[in-house]
TIMI-2910 file (N, C-alpha, C, CB; in pm, 1 decimal, decimal comma, always signed):
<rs>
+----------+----------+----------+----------+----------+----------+----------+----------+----------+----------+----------+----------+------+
!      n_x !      n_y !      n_z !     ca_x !     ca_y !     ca_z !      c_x !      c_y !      c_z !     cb_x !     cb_y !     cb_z ! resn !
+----------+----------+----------+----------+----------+----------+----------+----------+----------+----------+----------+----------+------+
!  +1623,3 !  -1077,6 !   -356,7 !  +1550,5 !  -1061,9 !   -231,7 !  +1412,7 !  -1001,3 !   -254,0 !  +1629,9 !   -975,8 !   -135,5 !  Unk !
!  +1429,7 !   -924,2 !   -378,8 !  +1281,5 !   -854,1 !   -373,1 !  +1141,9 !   -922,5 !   -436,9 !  +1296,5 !   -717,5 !   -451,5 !  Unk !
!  +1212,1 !  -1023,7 !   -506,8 !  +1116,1 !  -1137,8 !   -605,2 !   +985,7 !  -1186,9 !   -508,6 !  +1224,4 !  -1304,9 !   -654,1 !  Unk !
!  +1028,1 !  -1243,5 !   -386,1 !   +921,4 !  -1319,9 !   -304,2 !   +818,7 !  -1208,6 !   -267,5 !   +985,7 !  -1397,3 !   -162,6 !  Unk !
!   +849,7 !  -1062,4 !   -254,8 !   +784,9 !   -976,1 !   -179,0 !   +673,1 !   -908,7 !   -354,2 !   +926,4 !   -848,0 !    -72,0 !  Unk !
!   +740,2 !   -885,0 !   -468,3 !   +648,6 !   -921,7 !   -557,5 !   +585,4 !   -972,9 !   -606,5 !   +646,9 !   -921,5 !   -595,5 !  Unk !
!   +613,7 !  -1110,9 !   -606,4 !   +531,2 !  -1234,6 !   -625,5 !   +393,4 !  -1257,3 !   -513,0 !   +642,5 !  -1362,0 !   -608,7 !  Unk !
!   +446,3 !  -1215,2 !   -350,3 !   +280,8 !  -1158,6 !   -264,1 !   +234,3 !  -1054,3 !   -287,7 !   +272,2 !  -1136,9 !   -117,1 !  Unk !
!   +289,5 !   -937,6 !   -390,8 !   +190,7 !   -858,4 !   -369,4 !    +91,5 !   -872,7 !   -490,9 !   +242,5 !   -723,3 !   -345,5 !  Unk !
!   +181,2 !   -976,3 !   -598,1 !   +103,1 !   -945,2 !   -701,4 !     +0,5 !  -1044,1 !   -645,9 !   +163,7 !   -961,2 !   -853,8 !  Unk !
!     +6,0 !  -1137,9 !   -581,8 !   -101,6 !  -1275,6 !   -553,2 !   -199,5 !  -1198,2 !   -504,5 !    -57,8 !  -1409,8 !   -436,1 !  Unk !
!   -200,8 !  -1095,6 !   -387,3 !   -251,5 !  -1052,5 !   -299,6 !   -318,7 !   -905,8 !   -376,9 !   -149,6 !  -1050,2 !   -181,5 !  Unk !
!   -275,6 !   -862,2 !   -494,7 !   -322,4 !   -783,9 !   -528,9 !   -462,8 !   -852,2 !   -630,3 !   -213,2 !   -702,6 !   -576,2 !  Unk !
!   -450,8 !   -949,1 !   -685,4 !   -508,7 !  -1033,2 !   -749,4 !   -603,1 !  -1094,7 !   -704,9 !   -445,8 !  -1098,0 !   -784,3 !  Unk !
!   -591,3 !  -1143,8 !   -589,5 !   -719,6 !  -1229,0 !   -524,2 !   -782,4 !  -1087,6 !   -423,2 !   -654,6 !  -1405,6 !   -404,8 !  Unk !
!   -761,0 !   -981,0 !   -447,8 !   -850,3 !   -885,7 !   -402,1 !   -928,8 !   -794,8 !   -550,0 !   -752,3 !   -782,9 !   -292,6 !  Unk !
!   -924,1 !   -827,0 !   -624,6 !   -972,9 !   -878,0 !   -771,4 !   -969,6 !   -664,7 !   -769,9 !  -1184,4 !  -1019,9 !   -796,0 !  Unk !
!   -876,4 !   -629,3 !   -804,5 !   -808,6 !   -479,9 !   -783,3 !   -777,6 !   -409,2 !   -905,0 !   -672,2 !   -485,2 !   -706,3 !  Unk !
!   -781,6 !   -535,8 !   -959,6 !   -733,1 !   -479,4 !  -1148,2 !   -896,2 !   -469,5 !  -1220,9 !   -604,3 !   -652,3 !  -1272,5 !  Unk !
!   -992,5 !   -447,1 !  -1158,9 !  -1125,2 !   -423,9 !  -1191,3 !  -1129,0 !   -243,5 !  -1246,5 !  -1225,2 !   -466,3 !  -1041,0 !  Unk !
!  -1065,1 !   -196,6 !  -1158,2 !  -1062,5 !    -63,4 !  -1108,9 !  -1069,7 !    +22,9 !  -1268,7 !   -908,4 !    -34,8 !  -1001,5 !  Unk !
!  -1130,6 !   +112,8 !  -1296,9 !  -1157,8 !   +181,5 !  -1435,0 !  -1093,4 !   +213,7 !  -1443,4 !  -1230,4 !   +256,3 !  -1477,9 !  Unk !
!  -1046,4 !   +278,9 !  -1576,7 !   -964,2 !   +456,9 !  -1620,8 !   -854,2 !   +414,7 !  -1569,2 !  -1019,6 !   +633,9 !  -1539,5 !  Unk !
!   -805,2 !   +310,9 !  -1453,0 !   -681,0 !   +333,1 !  -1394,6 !   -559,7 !   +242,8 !  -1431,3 !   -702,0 !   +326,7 !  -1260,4 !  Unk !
!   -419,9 !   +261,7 !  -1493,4 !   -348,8 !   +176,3 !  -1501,3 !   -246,3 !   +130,0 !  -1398,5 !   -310,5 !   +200,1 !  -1593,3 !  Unk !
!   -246,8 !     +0,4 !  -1397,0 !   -180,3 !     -6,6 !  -1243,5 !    -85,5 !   -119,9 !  -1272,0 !   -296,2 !    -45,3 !  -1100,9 !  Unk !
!    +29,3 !   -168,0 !  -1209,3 !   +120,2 !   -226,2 !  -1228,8 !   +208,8 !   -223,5 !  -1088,5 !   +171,2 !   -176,2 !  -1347,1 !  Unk !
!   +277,2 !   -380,8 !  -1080,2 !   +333,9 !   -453,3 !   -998,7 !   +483,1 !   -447,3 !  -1043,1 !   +269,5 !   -583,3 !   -993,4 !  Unk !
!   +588,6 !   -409,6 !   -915,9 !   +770,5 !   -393,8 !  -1000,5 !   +797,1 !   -386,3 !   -856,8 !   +842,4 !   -223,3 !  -1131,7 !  Unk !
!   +930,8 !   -436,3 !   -906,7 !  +1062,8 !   -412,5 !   -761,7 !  +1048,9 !   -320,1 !   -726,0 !  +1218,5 !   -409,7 !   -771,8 !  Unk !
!  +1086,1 !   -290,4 !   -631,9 !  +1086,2 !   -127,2 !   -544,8 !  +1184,7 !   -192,5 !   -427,7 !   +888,6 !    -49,2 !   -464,9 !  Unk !
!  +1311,5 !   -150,4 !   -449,2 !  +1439,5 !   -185,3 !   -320,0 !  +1424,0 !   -319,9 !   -321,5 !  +1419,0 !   -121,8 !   -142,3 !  Unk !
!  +1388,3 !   -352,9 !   -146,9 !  +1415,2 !   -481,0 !   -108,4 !  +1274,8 !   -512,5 !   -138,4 !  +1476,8 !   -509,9 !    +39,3 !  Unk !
!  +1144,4 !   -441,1 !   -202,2 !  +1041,5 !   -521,6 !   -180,3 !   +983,0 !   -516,9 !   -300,4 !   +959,0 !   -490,4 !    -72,5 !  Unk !
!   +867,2 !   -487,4 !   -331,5 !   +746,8 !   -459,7 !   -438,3 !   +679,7 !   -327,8 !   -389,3 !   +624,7 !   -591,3 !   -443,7 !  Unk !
!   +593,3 !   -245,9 !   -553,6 !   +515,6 !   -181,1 !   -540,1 !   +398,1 !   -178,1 !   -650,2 !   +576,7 !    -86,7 !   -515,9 !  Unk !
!   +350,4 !   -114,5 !   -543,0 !   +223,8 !   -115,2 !   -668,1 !   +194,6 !    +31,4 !   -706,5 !    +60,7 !   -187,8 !   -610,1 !  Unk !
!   +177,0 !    +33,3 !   -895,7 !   +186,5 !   +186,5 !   -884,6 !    +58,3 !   +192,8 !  -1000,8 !   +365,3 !   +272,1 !   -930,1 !  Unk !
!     +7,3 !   +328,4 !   -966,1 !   -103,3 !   +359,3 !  -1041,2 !    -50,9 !   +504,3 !  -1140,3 !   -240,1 !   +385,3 !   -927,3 !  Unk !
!   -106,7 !   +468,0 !  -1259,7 !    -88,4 !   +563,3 !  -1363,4 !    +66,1 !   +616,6 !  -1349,8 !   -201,3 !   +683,5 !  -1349,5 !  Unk !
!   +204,0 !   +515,0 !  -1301,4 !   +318,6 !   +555,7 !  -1273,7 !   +337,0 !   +586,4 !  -1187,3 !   +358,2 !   +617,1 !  -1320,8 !  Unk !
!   +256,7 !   +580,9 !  -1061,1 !   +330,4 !   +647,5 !   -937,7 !   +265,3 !   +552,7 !   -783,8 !   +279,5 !   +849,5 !   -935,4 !  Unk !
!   +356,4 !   +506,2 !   -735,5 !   +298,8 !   +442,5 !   -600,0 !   +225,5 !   +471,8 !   -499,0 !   +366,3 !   +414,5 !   -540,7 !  Unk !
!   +160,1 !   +378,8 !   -488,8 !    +43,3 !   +431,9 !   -406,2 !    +68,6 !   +292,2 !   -304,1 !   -135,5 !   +455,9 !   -501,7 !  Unk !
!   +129,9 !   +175,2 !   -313,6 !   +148,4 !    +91,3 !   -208,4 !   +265,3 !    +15,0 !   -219,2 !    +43,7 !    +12,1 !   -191,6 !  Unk !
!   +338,0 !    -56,3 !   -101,8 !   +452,3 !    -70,6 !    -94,1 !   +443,2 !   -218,2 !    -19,9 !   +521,6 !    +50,9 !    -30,9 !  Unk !
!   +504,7 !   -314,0 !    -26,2 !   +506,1 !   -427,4 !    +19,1 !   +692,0 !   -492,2 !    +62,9 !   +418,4 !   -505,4 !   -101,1 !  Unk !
!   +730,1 !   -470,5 !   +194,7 !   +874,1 !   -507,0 !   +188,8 !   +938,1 !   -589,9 !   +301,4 !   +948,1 !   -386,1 !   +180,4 !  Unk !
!   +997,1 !   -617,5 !   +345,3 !  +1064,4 !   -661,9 !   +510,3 !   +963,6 !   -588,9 !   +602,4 !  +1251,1 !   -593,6 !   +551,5 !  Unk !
!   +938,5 !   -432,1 !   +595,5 !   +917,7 !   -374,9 !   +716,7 !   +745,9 !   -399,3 !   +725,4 !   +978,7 !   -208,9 !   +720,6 !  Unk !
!   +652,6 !   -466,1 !   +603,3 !   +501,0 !   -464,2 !   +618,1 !   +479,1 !   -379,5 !   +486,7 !   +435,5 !   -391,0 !   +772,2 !  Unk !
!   +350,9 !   -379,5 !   +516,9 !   +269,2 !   -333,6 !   +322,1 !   +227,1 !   -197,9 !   +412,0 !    +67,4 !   -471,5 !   +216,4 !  Unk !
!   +261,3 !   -125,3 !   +278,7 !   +265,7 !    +50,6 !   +318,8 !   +138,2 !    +71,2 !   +244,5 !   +418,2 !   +167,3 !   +250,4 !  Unk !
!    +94,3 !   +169,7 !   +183,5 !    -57,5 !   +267,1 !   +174,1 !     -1,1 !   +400,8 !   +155,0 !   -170,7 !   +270,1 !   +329,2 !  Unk !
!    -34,2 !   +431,8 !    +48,0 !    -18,1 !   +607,8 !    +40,9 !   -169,5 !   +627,3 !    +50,5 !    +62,4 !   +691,9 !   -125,4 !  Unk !
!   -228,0 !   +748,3 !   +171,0 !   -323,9 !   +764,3 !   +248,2 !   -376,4 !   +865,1 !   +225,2 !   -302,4 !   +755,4 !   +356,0 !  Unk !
!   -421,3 !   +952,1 !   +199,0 !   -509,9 !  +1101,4 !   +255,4 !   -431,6 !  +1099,3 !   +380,2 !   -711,9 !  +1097,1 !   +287,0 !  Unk !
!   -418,1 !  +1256,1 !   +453,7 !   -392,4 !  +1258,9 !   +620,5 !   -507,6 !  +1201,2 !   +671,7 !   -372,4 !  +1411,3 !   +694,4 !  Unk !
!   -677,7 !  +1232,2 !   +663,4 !   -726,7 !  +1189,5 !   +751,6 !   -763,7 !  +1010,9 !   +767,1 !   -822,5 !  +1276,3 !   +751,5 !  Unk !
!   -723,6 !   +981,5 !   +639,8 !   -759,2 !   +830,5 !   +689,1 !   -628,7 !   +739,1 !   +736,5 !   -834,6 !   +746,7 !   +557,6 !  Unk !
!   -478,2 !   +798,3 !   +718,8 !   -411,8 !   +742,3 !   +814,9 !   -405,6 !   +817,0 !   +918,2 !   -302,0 !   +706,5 !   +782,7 !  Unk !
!   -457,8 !   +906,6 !   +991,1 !   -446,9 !   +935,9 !  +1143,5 !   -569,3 !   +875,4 !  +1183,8 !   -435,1 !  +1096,5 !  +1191,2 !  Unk !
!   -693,3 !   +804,2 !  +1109,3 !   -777,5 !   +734,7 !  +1243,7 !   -680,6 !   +601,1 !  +1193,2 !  -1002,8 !   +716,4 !  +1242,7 !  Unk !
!   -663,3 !   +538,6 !  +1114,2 !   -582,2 !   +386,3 !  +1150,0 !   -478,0 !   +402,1 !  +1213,8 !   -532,4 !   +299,7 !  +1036,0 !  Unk !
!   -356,3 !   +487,2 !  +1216,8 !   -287,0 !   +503,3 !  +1364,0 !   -366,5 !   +519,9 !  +1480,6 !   -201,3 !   +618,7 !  +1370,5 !  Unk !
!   -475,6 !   +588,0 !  +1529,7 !   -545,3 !   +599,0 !  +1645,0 !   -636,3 !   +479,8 !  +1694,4 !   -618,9 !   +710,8 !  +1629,5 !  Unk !
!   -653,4 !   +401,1 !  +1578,3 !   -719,5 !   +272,0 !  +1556,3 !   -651,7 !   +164,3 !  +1651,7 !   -708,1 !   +229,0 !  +1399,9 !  Unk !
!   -533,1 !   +177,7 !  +1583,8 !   -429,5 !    +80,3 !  +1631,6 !   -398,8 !     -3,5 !  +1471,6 !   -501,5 !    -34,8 !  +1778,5 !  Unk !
!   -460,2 !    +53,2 !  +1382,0 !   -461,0 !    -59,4 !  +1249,3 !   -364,6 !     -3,5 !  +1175,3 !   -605,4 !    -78,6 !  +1150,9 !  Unk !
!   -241,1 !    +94,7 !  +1194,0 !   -142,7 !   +171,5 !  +1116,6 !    -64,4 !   +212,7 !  +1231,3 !   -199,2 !   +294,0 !  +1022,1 !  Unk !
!    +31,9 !   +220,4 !  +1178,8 !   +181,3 !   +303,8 !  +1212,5 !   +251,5 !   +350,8 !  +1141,4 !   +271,9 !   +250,2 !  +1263,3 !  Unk !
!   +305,5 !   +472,4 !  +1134,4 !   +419,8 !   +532,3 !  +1073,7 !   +475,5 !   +418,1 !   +983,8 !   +526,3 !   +588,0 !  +1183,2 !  Unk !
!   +523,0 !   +467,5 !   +869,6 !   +581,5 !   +348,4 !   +779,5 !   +777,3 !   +447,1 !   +768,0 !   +449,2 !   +326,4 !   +565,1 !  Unk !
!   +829,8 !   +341,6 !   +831,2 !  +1001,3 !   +390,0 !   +785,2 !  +1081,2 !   +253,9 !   +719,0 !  +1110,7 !   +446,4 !   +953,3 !  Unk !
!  +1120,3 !   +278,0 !   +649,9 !  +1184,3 !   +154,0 !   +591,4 !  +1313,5 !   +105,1 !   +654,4 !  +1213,0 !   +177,5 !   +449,0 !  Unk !
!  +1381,7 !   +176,2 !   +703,8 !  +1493,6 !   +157,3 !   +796,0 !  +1462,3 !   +209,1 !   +945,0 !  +1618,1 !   +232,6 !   +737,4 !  Unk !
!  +1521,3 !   +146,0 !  +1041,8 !  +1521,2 !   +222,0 !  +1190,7 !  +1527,8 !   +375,7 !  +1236,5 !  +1630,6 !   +176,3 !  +1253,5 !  Unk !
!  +1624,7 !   +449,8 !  +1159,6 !  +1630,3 !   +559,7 !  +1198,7 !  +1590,7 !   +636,1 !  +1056,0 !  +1763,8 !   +585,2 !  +1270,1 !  Unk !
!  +1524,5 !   +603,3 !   +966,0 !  +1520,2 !   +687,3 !   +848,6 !  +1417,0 !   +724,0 !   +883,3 !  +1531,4 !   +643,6 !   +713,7 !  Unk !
!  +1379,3 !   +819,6 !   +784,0 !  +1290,4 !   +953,2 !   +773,7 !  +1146,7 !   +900,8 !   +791,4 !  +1307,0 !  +1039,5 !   +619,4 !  Unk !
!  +1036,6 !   +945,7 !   +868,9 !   +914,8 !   +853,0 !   +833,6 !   +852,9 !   +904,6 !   +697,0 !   +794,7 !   +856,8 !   +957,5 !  Unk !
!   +789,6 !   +784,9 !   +634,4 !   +760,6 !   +788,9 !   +471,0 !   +583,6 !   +883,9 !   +466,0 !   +749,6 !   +572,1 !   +392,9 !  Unk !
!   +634,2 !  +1021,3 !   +453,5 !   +535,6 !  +1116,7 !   +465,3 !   +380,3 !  +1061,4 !   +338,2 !   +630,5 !  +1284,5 !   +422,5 !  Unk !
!   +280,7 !  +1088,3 !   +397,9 !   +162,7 !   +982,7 !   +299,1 !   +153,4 !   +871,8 !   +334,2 !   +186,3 !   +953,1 !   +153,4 !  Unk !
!   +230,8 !   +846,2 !   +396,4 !   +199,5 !   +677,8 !   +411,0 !   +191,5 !   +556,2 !   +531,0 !   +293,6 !   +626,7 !   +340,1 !  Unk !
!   +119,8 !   +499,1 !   +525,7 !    +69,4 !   +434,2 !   +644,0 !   +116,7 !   +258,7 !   +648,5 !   -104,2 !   +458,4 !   +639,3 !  Unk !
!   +171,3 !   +205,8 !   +725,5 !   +199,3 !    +48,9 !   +763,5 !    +51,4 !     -3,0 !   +834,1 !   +348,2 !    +32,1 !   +890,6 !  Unk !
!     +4,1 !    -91,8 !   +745,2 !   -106,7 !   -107,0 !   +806,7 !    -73,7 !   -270,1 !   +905,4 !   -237,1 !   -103,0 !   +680,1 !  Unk !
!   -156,1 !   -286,0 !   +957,7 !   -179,5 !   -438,9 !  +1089,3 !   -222,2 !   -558,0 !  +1016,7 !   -325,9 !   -418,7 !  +1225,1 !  Unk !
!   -175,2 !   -640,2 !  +1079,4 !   -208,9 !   -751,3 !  +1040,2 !   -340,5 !   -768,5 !  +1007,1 !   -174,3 !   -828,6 !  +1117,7 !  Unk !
!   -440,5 !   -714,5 !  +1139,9 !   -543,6 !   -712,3 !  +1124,1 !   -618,0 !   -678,7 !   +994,4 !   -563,5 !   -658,2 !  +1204,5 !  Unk !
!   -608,4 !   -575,8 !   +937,1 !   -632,9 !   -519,6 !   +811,6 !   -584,0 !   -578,9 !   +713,6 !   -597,7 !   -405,9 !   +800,8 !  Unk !
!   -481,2 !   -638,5 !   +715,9 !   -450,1 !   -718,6 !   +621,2 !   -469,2 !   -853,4 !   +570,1 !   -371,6 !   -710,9 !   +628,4 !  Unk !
!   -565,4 !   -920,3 !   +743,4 !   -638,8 !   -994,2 !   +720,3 !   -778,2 !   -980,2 !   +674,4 !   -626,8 !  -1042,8 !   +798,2 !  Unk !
!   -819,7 !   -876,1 !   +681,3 !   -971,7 !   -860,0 !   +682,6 !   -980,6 !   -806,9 !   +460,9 !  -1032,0 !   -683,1 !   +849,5 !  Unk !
!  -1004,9 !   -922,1 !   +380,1 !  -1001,3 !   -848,9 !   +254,8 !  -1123,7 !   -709,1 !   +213,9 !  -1017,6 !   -973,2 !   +150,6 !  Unk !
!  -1211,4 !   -703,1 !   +300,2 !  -1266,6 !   -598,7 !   +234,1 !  -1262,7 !   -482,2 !   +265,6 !  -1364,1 !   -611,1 !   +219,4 !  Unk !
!  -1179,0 !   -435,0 !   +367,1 !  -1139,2 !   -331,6 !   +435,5 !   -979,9 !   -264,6 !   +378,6 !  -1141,8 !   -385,9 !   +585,6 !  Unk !
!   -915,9 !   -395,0 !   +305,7 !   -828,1 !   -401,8 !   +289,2 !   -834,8 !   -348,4 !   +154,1 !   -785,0 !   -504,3 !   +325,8 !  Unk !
!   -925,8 !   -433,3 !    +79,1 !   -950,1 !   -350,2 !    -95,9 !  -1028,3 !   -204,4 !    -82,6 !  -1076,7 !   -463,2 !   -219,6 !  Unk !
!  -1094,4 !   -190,2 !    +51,3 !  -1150,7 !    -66,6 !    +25,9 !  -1020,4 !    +41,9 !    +15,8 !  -1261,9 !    -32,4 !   +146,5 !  Unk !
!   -915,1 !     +7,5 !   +139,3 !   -797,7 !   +117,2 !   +164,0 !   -730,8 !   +118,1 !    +17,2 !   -673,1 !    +68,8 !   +299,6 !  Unk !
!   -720,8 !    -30,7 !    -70,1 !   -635,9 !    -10,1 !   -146,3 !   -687,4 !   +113,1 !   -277,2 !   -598,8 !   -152,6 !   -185,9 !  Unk !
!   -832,8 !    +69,2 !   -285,9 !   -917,1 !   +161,7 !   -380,4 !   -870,5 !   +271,6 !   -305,4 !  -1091,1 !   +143,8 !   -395,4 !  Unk !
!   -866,2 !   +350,3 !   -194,8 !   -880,5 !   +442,9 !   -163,6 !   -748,6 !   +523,1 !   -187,8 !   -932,3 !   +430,1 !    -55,0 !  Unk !
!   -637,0 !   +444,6 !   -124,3 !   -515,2 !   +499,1 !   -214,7 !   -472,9 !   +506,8 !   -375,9 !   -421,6 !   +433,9 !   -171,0 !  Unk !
!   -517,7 !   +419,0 !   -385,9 !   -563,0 !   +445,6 !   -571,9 !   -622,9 !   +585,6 !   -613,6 !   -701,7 !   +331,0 !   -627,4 !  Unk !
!   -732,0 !   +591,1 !   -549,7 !   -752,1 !   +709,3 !   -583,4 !   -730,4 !   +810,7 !   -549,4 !   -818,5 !   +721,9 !   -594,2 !  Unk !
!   -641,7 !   +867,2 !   -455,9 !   -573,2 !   +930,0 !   -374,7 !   -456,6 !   +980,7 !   -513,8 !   -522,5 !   +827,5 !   -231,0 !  Unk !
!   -366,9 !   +866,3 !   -510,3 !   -280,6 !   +903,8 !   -581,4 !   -302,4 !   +914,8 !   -728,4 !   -192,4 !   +836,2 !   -552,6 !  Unk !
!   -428,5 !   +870,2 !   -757,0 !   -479,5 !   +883,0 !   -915,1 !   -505,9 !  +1067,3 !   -926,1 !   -663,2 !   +769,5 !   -946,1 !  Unk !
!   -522,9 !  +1108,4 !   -809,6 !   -582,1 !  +1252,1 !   -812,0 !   -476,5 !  +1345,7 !   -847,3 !   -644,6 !  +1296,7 !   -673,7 !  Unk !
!   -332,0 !  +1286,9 !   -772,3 !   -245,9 !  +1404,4 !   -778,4 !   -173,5 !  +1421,0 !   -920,5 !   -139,4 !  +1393,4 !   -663,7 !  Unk !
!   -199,1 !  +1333,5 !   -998,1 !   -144,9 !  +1344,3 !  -1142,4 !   -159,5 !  +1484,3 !  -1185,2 !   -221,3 !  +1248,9 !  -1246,5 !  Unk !
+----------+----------+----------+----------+----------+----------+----------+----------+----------+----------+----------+----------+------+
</rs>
């Protein structure tokens, strides 16, 4: 089940030409039912059934929730919401340069906390 959801993120990570990024090692793997993408070993984005997640700074997922371009990311109905991290909109996920900017931005987000 999780193959199709790696196979878009790696496409989608690829045609946002993401593996440019310096100093940083980054890599595409199962994660549950979906894919992730992880930098220097540790995830920074999530791709599954429920939408493509974002590990965020607080302040840049509380304006894309206020936006309307994010929501709380939970992977199940009643589970815990996934603290750091943001479900972003279609919208954003159509728009690629807004989209590689967030992804750079969680990149480096989580490149920091090493």
């Amino acid at each position: 089940m999780a193959k199709p959801y790696l196979e878009k993120l790696i496409e989608r990570i690829e045609g946002l030409d993401i593996y440019s990024a310096e100093g940083v090692a980054i890599e595409c793997k199962h994660f549950f039912s979906g894919a992730a993408l992880y930098v220097n070993g540790n995830i920074c984005a999530t791709l599954s059934p429920i939408g493509f997640g974002l590990k965020l700074p607080n302040q840049i997922r509380n304006e894309l929730i206020a936006e309307g371009d994010g929501k709380v990311l939970r992977y199940f109905d009643k589970a815990p919401i996934k603290k750091e991290y943001v479900a972003l909109s279609q919208a954003i996920l159509d728009d690629s340069d807004r989209l590689t900017t967030l992804i750079h931005q969680s990149m480096e987000y989580v490149a920091m906390k090493d």
